[in-house]
C-alpha positions as CSV (number, residue, x, y, z in Angstrom):
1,X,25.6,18.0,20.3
2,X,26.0,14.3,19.8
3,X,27.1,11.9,22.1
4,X,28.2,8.3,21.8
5,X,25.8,5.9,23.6
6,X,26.7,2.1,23.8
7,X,24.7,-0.6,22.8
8,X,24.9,-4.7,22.8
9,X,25.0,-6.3,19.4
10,X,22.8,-8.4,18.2
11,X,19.8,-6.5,18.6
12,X,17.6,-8.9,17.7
13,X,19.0,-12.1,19.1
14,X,18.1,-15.9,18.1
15,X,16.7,-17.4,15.0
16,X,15.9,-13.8,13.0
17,X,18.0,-13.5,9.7
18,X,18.1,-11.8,6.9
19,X,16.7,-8.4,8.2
20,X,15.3,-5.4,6.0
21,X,14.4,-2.4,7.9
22,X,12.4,0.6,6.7
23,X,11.9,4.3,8.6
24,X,9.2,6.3,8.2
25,X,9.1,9.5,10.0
26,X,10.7,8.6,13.5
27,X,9.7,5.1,13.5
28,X,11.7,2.1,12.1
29,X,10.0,-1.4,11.1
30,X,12.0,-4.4,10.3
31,X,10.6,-8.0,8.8
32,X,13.1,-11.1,8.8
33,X,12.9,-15.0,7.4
34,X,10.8,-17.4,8.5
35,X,11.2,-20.3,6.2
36,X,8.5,-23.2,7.8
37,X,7.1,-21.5,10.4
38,X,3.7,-20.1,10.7
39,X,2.6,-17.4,10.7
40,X,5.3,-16.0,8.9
41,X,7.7,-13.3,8.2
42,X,7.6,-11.8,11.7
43,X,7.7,-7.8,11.7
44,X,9.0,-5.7,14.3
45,X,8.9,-1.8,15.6
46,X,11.4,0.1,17.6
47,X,12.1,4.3,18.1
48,X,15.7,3.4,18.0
49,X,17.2,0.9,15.9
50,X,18.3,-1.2,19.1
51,X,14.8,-2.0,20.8
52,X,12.8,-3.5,18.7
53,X,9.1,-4.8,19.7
54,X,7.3,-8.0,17.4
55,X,4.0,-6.1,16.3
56,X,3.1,-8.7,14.0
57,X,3.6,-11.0,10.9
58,X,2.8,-10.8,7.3
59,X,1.8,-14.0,6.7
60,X,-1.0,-15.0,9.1
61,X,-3.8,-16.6,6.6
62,X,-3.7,-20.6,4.8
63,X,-5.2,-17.8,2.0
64,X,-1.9,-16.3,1.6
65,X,0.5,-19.5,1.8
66,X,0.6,-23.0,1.3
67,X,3.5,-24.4,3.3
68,X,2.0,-27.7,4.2
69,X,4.2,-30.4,2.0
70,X,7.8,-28.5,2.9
71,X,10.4,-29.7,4.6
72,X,12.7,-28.0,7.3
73,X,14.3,-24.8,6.2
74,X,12.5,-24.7,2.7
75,X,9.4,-21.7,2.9
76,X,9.4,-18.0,3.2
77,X,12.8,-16.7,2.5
78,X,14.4,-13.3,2.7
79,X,11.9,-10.4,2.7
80,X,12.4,-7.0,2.1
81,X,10.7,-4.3,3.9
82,X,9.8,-0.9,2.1
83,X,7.3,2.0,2.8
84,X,6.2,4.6,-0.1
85,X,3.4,6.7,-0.2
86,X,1.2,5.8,2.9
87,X,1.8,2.2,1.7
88,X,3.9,-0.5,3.3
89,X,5.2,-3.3,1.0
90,X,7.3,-6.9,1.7
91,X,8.5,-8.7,-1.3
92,X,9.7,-12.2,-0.5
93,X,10.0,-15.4,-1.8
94,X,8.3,-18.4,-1.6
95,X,10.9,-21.1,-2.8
96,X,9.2,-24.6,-3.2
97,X,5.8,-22.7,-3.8
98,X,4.7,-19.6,-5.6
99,X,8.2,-17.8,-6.3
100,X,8.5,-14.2,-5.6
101,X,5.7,-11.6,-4.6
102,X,4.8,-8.9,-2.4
103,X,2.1,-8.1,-0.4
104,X,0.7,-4.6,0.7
105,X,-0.9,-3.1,4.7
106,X,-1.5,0.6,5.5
107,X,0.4,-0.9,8.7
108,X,3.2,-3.3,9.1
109,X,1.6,-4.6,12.2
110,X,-1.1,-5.8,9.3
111,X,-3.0,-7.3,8.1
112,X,-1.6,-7.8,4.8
113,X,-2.8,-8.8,1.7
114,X,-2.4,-11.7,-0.7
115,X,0.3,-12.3,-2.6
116,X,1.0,-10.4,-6.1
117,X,3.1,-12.3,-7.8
118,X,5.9,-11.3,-10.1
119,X,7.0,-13.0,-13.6
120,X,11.2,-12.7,-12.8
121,X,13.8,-13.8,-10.6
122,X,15.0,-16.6,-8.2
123,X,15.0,-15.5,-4.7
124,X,15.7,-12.7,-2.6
125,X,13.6,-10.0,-4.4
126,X,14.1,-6.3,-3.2
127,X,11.8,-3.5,-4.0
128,X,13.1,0.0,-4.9
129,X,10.8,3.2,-5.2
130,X,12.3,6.2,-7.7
131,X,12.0,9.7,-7.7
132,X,10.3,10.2,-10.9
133,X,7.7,7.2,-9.9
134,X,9.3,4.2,-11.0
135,X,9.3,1.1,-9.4
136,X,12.1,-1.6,-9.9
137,X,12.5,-5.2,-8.4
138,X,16.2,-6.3,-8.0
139,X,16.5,-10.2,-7.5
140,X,19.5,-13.3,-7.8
141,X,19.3,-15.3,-10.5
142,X,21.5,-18.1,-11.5
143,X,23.5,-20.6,-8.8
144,X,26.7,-20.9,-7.6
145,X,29.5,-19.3,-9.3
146,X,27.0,-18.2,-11.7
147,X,24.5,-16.7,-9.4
148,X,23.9,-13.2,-10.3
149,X,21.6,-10.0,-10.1
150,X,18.8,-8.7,-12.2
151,X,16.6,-5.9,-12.4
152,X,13.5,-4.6,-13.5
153,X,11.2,-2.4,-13.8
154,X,7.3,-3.1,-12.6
155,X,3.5,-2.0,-12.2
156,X,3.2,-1.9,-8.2
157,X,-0.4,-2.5,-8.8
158,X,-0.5,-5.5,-10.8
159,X,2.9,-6.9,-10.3
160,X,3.5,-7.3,-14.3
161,X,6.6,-6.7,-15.9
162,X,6.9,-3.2,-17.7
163,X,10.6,-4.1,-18.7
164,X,12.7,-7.2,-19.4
165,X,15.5,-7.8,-16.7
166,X,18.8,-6.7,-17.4
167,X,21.8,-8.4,-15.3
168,X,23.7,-5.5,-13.1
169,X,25.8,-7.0,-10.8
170,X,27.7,-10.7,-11.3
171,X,29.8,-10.3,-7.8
172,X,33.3,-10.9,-6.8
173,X,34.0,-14.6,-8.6
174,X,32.3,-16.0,-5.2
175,X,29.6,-18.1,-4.8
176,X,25.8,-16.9,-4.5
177,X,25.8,-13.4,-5.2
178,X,22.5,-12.9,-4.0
179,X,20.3,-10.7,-1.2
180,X,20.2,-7.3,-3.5
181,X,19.0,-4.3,-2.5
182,X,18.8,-0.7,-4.6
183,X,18.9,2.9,-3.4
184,X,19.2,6.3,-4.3
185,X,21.6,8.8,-1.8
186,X,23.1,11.6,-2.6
187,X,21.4,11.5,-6.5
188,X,23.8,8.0,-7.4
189,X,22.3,4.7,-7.0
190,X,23.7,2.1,-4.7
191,X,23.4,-1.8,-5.1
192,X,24.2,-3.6,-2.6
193,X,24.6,-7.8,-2.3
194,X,25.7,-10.7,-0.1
195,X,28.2,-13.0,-2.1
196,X,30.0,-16.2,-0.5
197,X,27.4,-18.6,0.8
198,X,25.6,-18.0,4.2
199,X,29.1,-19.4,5.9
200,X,32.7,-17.9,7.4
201,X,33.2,-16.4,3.9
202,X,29.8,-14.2,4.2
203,X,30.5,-10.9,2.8
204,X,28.2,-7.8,1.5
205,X,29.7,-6.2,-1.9
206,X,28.2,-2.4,-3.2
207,X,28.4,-0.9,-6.2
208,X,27.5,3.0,-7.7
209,X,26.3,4.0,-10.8
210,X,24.6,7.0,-12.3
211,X,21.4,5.6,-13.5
212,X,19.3,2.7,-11.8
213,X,20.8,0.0,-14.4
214,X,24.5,1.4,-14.0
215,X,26.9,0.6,-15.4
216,X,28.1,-0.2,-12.0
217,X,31.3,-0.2,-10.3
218,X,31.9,-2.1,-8.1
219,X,34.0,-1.2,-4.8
220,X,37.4,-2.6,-4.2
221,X,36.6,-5.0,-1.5
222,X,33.7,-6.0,0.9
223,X,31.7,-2.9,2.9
224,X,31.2,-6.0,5.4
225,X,32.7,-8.9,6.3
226,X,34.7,-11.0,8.7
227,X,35.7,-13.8,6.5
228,X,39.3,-13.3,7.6
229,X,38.8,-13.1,11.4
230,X,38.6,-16.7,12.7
231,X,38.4,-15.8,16.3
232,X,36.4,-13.1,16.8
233,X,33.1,-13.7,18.2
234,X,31.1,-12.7,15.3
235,X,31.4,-15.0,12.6
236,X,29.1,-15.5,8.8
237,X,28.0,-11.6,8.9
238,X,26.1,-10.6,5.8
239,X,22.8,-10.2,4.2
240,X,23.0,-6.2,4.9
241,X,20.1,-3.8,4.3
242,X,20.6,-0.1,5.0
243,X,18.6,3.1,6.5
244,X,19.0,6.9,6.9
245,X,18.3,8.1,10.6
246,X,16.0,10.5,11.5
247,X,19.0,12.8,11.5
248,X,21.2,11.6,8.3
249,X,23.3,8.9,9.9
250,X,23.4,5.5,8.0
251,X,23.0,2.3,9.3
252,X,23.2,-1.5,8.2
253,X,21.3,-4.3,9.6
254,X,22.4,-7.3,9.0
255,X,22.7,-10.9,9.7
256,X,25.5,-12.5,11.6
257,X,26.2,-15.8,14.1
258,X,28.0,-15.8,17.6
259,X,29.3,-19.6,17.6
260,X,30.5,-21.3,20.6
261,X,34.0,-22.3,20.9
262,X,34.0,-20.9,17.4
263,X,32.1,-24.1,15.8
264,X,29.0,-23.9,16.1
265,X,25.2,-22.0,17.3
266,X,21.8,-23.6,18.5
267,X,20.6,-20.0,17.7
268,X,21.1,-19.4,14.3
269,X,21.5,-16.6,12.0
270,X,20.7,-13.2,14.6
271,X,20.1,-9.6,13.7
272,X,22.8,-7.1,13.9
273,X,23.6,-3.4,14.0
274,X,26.0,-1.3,13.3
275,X,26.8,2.5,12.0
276,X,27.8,2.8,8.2
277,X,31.0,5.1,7.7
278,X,31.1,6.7,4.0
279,X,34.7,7.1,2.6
280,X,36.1,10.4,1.4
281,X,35.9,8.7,-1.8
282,X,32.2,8.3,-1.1
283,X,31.4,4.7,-0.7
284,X,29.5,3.3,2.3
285,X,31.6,1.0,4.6
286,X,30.8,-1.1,8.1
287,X,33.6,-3.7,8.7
288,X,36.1,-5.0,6.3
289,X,37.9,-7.0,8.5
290,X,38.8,-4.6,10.7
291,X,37.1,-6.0,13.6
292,X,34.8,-2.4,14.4
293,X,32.0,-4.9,14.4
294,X,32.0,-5.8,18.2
295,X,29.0,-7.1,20.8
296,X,29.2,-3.9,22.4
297,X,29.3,-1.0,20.2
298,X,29.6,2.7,21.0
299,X,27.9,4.9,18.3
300,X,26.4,8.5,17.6
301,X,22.6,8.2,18.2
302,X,19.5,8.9,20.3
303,X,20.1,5.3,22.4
304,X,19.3,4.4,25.8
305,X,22.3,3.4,27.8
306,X,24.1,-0.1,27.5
307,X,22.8,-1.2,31.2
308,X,19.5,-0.3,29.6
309,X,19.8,-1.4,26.3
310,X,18.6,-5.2,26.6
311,X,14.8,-6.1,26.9
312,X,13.9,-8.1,29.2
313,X,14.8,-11.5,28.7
314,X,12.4,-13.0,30.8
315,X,8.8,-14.2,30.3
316,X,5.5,-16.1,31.4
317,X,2.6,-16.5,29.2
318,X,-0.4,-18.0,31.1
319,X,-2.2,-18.8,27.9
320,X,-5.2,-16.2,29.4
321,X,-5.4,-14.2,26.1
322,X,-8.3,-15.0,23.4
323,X,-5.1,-14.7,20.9
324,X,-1.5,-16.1,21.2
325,X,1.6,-13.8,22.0
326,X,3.3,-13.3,18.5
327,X,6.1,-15.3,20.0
328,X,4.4,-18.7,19.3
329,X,4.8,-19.7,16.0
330,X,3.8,-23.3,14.6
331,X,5.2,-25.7,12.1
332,X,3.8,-25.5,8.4
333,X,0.8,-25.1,9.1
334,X,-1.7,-22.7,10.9
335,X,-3.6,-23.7,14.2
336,X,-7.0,-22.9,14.9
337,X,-6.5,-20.4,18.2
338,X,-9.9,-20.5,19.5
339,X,-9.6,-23.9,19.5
340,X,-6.5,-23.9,21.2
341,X,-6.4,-21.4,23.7
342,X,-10.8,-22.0,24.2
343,X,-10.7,-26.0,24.9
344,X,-10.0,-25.3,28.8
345,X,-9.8,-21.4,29.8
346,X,-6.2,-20.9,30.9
347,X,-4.4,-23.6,29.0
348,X,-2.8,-24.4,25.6
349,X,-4.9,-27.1,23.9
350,X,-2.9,-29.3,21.7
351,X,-4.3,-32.7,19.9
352,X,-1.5,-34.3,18.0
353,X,-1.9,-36.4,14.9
354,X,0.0,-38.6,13.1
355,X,2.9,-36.9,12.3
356,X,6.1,-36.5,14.8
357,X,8.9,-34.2,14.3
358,X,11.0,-36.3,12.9
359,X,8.4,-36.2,10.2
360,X,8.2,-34.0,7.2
361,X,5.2,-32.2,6.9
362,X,3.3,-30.4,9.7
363,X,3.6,-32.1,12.9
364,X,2.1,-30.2,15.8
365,X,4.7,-27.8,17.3
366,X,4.2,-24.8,19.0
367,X,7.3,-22.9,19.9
368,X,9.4,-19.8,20.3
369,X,13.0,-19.1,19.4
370,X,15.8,-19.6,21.5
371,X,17.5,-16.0,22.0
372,X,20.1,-17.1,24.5
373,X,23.0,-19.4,24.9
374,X,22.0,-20.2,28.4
375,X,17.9,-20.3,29.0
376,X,15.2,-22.7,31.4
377,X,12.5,-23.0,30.0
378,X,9.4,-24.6,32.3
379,X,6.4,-25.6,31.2
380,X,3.4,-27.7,32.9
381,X,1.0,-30.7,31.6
382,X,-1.5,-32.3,31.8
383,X,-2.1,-35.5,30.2
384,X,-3.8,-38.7,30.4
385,X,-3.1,-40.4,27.2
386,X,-5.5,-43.5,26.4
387,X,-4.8,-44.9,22.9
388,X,-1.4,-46.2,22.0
389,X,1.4,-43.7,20.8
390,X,0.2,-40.3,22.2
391,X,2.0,-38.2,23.5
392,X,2.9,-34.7,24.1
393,X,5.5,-33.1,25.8
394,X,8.2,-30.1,26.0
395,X,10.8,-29.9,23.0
396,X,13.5,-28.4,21.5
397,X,13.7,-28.2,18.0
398,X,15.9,-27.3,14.7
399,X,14.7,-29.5,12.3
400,X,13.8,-32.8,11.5
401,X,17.3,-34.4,11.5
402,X,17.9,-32.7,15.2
403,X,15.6,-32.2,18.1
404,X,15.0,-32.9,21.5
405,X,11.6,-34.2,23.3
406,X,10.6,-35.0,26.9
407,X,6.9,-35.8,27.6
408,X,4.7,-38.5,28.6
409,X,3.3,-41.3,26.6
410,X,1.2,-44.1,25.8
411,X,3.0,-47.6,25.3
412,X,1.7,-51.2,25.9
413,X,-1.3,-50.1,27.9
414,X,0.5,-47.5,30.0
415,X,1.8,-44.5,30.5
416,X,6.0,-43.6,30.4
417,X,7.7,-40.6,30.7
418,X,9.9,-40.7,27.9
419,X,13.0,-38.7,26.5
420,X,14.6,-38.9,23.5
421,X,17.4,-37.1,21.3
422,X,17.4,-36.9,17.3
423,X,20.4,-36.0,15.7
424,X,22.1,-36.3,12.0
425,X,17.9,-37.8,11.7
426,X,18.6,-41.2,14.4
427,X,16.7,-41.3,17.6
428,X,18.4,-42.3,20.6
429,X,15.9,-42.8,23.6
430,X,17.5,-41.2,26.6
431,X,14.9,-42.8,29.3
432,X,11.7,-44.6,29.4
433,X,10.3,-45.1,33.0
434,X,6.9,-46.0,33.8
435,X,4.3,-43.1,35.6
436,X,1.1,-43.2,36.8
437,X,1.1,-38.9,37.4
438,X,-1.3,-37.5,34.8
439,X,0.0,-33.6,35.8
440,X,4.3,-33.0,35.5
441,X,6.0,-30.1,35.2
442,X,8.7,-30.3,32.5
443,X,11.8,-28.3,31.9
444,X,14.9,-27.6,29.2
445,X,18.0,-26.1,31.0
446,X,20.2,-25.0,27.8
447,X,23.7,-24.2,28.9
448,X,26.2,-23.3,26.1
449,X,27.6,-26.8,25.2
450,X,24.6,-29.3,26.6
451,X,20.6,-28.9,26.9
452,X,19.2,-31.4,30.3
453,X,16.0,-32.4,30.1
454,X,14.0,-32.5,33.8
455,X,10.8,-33.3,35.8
456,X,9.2,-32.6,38.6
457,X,5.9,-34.2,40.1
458,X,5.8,-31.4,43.1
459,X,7.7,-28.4,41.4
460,X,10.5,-28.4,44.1
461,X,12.5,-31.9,43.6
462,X,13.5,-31.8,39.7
463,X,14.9,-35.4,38.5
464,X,17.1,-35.7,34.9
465,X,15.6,-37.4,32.6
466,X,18.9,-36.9,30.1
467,X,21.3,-34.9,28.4
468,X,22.3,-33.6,24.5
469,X,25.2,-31.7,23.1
470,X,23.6,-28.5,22.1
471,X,25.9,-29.1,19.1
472,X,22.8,-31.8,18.0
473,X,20.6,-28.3,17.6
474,X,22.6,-26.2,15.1
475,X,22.7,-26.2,11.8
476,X,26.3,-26.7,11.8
477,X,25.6,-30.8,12.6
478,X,22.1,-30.8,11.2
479,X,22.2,-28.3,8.0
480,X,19.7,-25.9,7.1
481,X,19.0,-22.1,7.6
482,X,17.3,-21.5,10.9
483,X,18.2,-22.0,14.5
484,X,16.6,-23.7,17.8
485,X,12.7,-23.2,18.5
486,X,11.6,-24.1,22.6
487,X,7.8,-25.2,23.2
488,X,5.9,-27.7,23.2
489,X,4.6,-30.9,20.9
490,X,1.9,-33.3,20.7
491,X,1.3,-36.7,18.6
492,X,-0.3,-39.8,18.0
493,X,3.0,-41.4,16.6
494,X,1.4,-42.3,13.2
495,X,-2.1,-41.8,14.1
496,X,-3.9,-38.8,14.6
497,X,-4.4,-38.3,18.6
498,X,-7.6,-38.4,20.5
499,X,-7.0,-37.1,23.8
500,X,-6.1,-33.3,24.1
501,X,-2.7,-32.1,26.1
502,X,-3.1,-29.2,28.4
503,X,-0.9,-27.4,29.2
504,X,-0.8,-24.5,32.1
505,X,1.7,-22.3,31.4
506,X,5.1,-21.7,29.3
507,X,8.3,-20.0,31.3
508,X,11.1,-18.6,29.8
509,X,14.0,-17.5,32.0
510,X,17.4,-16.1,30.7
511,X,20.3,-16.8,32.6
């Protein structure tokens, strides 16, 4: 007998869009963007659909990808995730780089191999395995209004071409028909794409044909959307990929944004769930409009209880592992671990050079995302800086246009504490104050509308050292595709640093 358990949507909250989610036996993996962070394309486990655990990433080698002269939201975009055969497989796109390939693991928790690269197709690339052994790639082609999908067929092993791509699906007349995926139920292929942009008119269009090239028709209106629901609390929903249950109950993931005051989000594009209901007519539908998308959901399915259903929000890492939690991820370009985590047993090692984050390219950032509206995060140095410019700090970042640093530098001979705010790419300094204490314990406090930046010499009496709208940390004021990373930064403000910044632990406390 099934019973409706209740769970809390998204289920993968903060900066993780563009989901694609594969089962295989009673286990589901899921892999989601990572445009310019490193390592990249961060995979996940979970028994249920709801919990899900980072195992990994795909991308983890300099051997694999080159991201090192990209700018902010430019990288790795939309994977998808497929298993077949005892073989796992992500095809993705590398947009300023290599184009679209896939790699292959025996596990998704890797390692993975390097890229094959195939000949067609812009980005968003989607994998789909036949019965009768053929493989096809379905990708978005085109821009705009003329954005489009294409498919065809290819040699898993090589990556060639063994057919010329035929156009299947054009969309609704809306922009950027894009994020494709194929599938066989029921003996008629599904397609399924985003259309509208990555904004309020996000929607997810299927079609159904007979054969894996159609023709297809298309169904009447949207299987997802909530481009004509201004108020509700789940806004830009799209991007869906779908998955059979252990026990033949469908489900989307999918991407979607909880704004604030219905404006804007520090946390970006987050991973949802919710049951797919087929039509007596037989088409697949989740929400058109109709507002059955909600943040708590009741649904058929082996779940654990709503007052069980959120992991735990809170976290310490003590930097005492030889490896770094797959949290951390860094900017562009991968760090040496043993050097960071070996320099002094216990601490986080990092030696800036000459790049800050307001620059392009990879500045030294180590960070996590933010997963909640309201969050302290706590972190300690220690730091004597000796040549002028370094310095190294706690931060709060989106991109180069907008972040947020607090840390301790080098200027005219001595050391400051210093705070500043970038935002639409200006930097306003927020304080500058001379300090002779070479160890401080720093700390964000993100509330919904404002981040405060604070100190503490002691650990009991914190001082401000500023404030920011946390509307200078989405992508709503500052663009791009991603959403707020918390950690940590060191540089040598246009020369590569000397002296090293410790530092003793990072805390990360939900509220």
């Amino acid at each position: 007998m099934n019973t409706k358990r209740s769970y809390r949507n998204p289920v993968l909250p903060g900066f993780y869009p563009d989901p694609s989610v594969t089962r295989v036996g009673a286990d589901y993996y899921m892999a989601t963007s990572s445009f310019e962070y490193v390592p990249g394309l961060p995979v996940f486990h979970s028994k249920d659909l709801i919990h899900w655990q980072q195992i990994g990433h795909a991308l983890t080698r300099a051997s694999q990808i080159d991201l090192s002269g990209r700018r902010s939201s430019e990288g790795i975009y939309a994977p998808t995730l497929r298993h077949h055969e005892g073989v796992f497989y992500i095809i993705t796109t590398d947009v300023m780089g290599i184009g679209n390939f896939y790699m292959t693991a025996s596990h998704p928790a890797g390692p993975w191999g390097d890229p094959i690269r195939i000949p067609y197709g812009n980005i968003d690339p989607s994998l789909m395995f036949d019965d009768d052994g053929k493989v096809y790639v379905t990708a978005q082609m085109g821009a705009d209004k003329e954005s489009h999908i294409i498919q065809y067929e290819i040699d898993i092993k090589t990556g060639e071409a063994l057919s010329e791509p035929v156009v299947v699906a054009r969309g609704d007349g809306g922009v950027w028909t894009e994020g494709p995926h194929l599938y066989k139920i029921g003996g008629r292929y599904y397609l399924t794409c985003a259309c509208g942009g990555t904004g309020r008119d996000h929607r997810v269009l299927v079609y159904r044909g007979d054969t894996p090239y159609g023709p297809f028709e298309m169904m009447p209106h949207p299987m997802l959307t909530h481009n004509r629901l201004p108020d509700d609390p789940i806004q830009n929903v799209g991007h869906a990929d779908l998955v059979e249950d252990a026990e033949g109950r469908w489900w989307a993931m999918f991407l979607g944004v909880r704004p604030v005051d219905g404006q804007y989000s520090v946390l970006g594009r987050e991973t949802f769930l919710a049951p797919v209901r087929w039509t007596e007519e037989g088409w697949p539908v989740v929400d058109n409009n109709e507002g059955t998308l909600r943040l708590e959901m009741a649904a058929e399915g082996a779940f654990i209880p709503l007052e069980a259903s959120a992991s735990e929000p809170n976290w310490r890492d003590d930097f005492a592992e030889a490896r770094l939690d797959h949290r951390w991820t860094f900017l562009l370009s991968p760090q040496d671990e043993q050097a960071l985590l070996g320099a002094r047993p216990g601490y986080a090692a990092l030696q800036g050079n000459s790049l800050t984050l307001r620059d392009a390219g990879p500045a030294l950032f180590l960070g996590v995302r933010q997963q909640h509206r309201e969050v302290t995060v706590t972190t300690e140095l220690h730091f004597a800086p000796q040549n002028e410019g370094e310095e190294a700090g706690i931060a709060v970042r989106l991109n180069e246009r907008g972040h947020l640093t607090l840390g301790i530098r080098r200027k005219e001979g001595a050391s400051v504490l210093t705070a500043a705010m970038t935002d639409q790419g200006l930097t306003i300094v927020l304080a500058e104050e001379p300090i002779r204490a070479e160890r401080m314990l720093l700390r964000v406090a993100a509330k919904e509308r404002e981040y405060a930046l604070l100190y503490s010499l002691n650990g009991k009496t914190w001082h401000e050292a500023g404030f920011a709208p946390a509307r200078a940390l989405s992508p709503e004021e500052n663009g791009g595709f991603t959403g707020a990373l918390l950690g940590m930064y060191a540089t040598g403000n246009g020369r590569n640093s000397e002296t090293p910044a410790y530092f003793d632990y990072f805390s990360y406390q939900a509220e």
